[in-house]
KOLLO-166266 format. One record per atom (N, C-alpha, C, O): y, z, x. Coordinates in steps of 0.001 Angstrom, whole numbers, plus 500000, padded with zeros to 6 digits. Atoms other than C-alpha are relative to their C-alpha. Example, Ala and Ser with C-alpha at 12.3 -4.5 7.8 and 13.67 -1.06 7.14 Angstrom:
// KOLLO-166266
498810500000500890495500507800512300501200500000500900501181500665501936498810499940499180498940507140513670501090500730499230502198500899499739
END
This chain:
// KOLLO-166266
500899499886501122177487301296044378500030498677499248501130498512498720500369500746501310176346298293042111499500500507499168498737501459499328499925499696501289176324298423038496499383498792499340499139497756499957500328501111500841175155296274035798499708500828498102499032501818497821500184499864501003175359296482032120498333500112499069497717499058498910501194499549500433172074297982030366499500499697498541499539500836498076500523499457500728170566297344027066498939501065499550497823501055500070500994499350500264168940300233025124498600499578499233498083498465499137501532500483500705165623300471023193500408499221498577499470498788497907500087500654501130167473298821020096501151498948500233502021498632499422499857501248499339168591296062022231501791499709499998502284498600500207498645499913499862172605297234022057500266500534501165499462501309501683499931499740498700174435297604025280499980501853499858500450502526498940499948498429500088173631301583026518500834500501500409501383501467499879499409499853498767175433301621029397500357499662501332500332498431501318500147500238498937175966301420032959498816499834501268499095500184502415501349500196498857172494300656035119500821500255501420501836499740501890499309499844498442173110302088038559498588499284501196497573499853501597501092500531499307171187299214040771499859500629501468498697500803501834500243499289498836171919300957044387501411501131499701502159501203498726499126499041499626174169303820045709500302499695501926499702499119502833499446499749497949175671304163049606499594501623500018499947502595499351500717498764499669173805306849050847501147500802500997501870500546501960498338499535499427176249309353051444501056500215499385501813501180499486498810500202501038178575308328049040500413501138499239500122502254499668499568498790500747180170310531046271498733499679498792498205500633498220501238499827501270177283309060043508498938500980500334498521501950499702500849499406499697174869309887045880500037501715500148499179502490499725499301498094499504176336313707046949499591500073498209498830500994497909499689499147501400176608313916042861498673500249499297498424501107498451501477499782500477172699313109042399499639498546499261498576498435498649500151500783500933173006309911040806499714498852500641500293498401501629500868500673498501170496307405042071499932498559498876500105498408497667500575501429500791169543303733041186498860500490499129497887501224499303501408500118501227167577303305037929501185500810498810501211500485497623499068499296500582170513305782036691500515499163498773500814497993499013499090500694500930172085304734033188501217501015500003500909502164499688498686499089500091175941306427033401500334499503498226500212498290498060499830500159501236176768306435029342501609500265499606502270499871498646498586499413500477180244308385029984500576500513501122499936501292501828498907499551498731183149308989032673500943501032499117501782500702498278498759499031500259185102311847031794500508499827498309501557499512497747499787499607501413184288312510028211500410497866499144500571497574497959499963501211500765184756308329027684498880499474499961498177499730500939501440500812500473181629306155026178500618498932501438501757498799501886499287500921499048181486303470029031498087499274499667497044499676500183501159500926500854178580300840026963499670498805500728498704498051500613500383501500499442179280298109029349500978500136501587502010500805501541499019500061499265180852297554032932501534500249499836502139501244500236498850500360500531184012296465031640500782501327499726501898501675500112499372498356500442184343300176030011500023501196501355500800502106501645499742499136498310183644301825033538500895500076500586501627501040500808498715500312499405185894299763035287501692500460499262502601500975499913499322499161500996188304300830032589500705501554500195501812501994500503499930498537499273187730304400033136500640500082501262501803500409501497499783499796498219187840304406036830501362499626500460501801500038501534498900500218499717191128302869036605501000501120499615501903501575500318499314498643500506192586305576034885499863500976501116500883501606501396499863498790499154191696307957037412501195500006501689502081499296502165499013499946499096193203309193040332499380500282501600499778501420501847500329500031498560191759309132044134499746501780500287500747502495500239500204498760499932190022312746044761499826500629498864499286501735498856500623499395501733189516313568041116499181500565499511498273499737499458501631499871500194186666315283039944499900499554499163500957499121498702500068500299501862185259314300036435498457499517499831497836498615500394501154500241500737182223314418034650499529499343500002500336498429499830500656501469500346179662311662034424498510500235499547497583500784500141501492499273500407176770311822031869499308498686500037499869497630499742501220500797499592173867309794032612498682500163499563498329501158498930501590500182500361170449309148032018499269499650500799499321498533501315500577499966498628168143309880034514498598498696499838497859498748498855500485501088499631166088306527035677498414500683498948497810501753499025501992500309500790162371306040033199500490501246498984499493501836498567499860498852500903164313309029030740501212499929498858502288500281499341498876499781500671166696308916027950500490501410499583501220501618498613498979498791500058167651312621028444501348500001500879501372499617502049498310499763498879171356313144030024500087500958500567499475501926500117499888498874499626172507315410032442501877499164500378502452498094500580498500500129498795176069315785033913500146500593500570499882501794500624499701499434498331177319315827037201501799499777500266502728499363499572498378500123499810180648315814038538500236498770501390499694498877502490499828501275498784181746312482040835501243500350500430502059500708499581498429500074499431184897312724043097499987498574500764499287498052501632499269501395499428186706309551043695500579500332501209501010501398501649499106500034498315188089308438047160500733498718499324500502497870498463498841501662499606191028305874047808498575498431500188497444498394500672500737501316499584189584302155047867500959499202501331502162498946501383499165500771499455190221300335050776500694498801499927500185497925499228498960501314499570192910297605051648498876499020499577497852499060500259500287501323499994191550294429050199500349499039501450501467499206501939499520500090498966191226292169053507501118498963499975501095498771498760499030501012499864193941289592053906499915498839500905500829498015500939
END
């Protein structure tokens, strides 16, 4: 999945812009497609990358947890539930 930091309509960061997904993936399985703004991981505000990455570190590999979003051309939210996998081995 790529990400990128979003301003809203009063030009403060919103959130997370979801530019693609891996088809297949756990975003995709969860419903959550490019154009997507993610606003919150597991009950945390996440306004900018930085706060995602954040989040996501906290978690734990197989996890479920909440993620509210804003569905692409809509500033209504819905939440879905994402399950994390292990990241692989960095290569060496």
């Amino acid at each position: 999945m790529q990400v990128t930091t979003v301003a809203g309509p009063d030009g403060q960061s919103a959130g997370v812009g979801i530019v693609s997904v891996v088809t297949g993936g756990a975003a995709d399985q969860a419903g959550i497609a490019a154009g997507d703004v993610v606003t919150a991981v597991n009950g945390e505000p996440t306004p900018d990358t930085q706060a995602l990455s954040t989040v996501l570190a906290g978690l734990s590999p197989g996890q479920s947890v909440p993620v509210k979003i804003t569905p692409a051309g809509s500033w209504t939210e819905k939440t879905v539930q994402v399950k994390l996998r292990e990241l692989a081995p960095a290569p060496s």
